[in-house]
C-alpha positions in Angstrom: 2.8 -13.7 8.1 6.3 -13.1 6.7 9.3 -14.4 8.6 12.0 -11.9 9.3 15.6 -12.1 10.7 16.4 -10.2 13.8 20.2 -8.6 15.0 21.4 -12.5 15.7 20.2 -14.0 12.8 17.1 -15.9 14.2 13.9 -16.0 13.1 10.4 -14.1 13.9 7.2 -13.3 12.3 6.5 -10.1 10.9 3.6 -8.0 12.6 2.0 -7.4 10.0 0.8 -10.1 7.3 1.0 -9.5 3.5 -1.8 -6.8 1.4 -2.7 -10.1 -0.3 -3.2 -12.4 2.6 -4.4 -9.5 4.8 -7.0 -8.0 2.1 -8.3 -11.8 1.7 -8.3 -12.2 5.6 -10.5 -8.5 5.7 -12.9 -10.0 3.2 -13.5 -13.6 5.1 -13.9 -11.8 7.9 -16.7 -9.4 6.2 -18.4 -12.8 4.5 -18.4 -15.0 7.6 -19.5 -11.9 9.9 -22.1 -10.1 7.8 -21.0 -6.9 9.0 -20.2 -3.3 7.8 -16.7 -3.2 5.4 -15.6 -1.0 8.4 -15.9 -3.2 11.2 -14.4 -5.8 9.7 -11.4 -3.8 9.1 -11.4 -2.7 12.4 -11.4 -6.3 13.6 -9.0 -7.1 11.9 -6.4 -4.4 13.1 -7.6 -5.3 16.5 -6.6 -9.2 16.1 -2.5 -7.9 15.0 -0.2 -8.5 17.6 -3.5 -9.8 20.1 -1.2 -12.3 21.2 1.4 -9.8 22.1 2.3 -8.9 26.0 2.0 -5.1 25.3 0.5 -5.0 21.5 1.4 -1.5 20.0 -2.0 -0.1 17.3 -1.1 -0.8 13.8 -1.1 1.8 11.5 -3.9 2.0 8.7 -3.0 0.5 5.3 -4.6 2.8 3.4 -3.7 0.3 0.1 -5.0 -2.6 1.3 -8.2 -0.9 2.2 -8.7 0.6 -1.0 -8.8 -3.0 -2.6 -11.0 -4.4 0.3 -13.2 -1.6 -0.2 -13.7 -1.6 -4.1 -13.8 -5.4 -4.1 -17.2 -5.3 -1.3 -18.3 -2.4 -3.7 -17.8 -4.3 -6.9 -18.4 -8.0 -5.7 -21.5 -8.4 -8.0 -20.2 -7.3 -11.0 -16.6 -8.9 -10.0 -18.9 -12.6 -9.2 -20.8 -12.2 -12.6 -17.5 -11.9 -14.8 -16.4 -14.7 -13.3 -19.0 -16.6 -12.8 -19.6 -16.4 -17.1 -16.0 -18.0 -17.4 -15.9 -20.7 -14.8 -18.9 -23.5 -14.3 -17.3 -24.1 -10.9 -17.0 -20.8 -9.4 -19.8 -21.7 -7.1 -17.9 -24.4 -5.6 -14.9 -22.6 -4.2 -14.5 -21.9 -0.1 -14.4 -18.9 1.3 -10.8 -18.3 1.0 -10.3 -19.1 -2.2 -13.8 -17.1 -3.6 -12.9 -13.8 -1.7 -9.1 -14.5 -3.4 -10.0 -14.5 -6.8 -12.4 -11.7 -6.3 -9.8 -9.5 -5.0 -7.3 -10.2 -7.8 -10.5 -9.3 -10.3 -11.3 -6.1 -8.8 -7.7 -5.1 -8.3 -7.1 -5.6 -12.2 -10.1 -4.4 -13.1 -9.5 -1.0 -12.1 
C-alpha cells in the first residue's frame, strides 16, 4: 500500500493499494481460489481495512475492474502471445504470471 503523510507529518498507509498491485492481488486471488471473477473481487474489497477497528466499505474501482475483468476474459489469448515470445513463461509464480498478463491485456486493448 502507498504511505501517506498525515496533519503532523507522520507516516500511515493508504487504504486503498495501487490499480496495479490491487488488479494483480484480484487476479491471485481468482487463480489460487478457482472462483467466479466476481467473488474474487468481492473478497478482495472485503479484506481493505479488515484490520481496522470500525472498517468503512470501499468504494468500487470501476478501472481496476475493467482490467481484472478483460484480463480473466482474454487470459488465453493474452498466455499464447506470450507464451510464443518467452521459452520460460511457464516457469513464473503466480504473482509474477498474473502481472505480466495484466500489463498484456491492458495494452492490448
Amino acid at each position: 500500500m502507498a504511505r501517506l503523510r498525515d496533519k503532523c507529518g507522520a507516516t500511515k498507509m493508504a487504504r486503498r493499494p495501487s490499480i496495479p498491485r490491487a488488479r494483480v492481488q484480484v487476479l491471485f486471488l481468482w487463480d489460487l481460489r478457482k472462483q467466479a471473477i466476481g467473488e474474487a473481487i468481492s473478497s478482495f474489497y472485503d479484506t481493505l481495512g479488515s484490520e481496522e477497528e470500525n472498517p468503512e466499505p470501499t468504494d468500487p474501482d470501476e478501472f481496476m475492474e475493467t482490467l481484472v475483468r478483460g484480463a480473466v476474459d482474454n487470459v488465453a489469448s493474452i498466455d499464447k502471445v506470450i507464451s510464443d515470445k518467452s521459452a520460460n513463461w511457464r516457469r513464473l509464480n503466480g504473482c509474477l504470471r498474473w502481472t505480466a498478463i495484466s500489463c498484456v491485456w491492458r495494452f492490448m486493448k
